[in-house]
C-alpha positions in Angstrom: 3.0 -7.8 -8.0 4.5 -4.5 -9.5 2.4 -2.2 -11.0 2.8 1.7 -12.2 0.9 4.9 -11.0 2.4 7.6 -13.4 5.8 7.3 -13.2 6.3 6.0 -10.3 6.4 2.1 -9.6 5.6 0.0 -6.8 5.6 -3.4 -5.0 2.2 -4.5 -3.8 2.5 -7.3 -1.0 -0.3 -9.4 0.6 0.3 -11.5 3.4 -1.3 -13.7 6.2 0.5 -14.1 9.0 -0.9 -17.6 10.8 -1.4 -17.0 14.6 0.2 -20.4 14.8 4.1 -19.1 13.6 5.7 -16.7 15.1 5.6 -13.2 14.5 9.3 -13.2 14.0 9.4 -15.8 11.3 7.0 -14.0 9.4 8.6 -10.5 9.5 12.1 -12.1 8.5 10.0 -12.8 5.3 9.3 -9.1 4.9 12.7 -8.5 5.3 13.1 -10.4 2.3 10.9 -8.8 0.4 11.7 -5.2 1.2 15.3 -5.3 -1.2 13.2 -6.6 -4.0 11.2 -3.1 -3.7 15.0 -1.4 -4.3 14.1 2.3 -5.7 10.3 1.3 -6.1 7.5 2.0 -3.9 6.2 -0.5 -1.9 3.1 -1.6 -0.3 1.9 -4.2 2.3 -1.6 -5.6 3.2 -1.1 -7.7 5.8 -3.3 -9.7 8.3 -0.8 -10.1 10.6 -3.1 -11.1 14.1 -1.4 -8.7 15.9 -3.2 -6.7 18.3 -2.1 -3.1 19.2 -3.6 0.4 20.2 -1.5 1.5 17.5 -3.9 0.9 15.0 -6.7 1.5 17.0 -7.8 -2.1 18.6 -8.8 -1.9 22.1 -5.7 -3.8 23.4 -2.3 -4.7 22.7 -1.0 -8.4 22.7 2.5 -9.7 22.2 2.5 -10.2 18.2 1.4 -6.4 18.3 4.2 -5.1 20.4 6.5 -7.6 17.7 4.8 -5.6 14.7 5.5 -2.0 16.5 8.5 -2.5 17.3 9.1 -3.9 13.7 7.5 -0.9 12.3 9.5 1.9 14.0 12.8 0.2 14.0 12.8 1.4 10.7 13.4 -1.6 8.6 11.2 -0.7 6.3 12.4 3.2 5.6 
């Protein structure tokens, strides 16, 4: 979905990621996305069931330490 705040416009992206697929299948689908984005904006809402003390959860699991290390590899800079 694009949509417009002022001037600027954005992406906005939902996803589910099923605890049943792996993490890295559904990242490789953001990584699809993110081009689409070009010079826009663009958010994600994801429900990704990935645990991690990054975002404040009491733990840390494997599909969380997937997701960090996703997020600060800087794919998505």
């Amino acid at each position: 979905m694009e949509s417009r705040a002022g001037n600027a416009t954005f992406v906005i992206v939902s996803m589910y990621f099923d605890i049943e697929r792996s993490t890295e299948v559904e990242l490789h689908k953001m990584q699809a996305i993110i081009p689409y984005a070009n010079e826009m904006g663009i958010i994600f809402a994801i429900y990704s069931n990935a645990r991690s003390t990054t975002w404040h959860d009491i733990l840390t699991n494997k599909r969380g330490k997937i997701m960090e290390e996703f997020l600060i590899s800087g794919i998505c800079t």
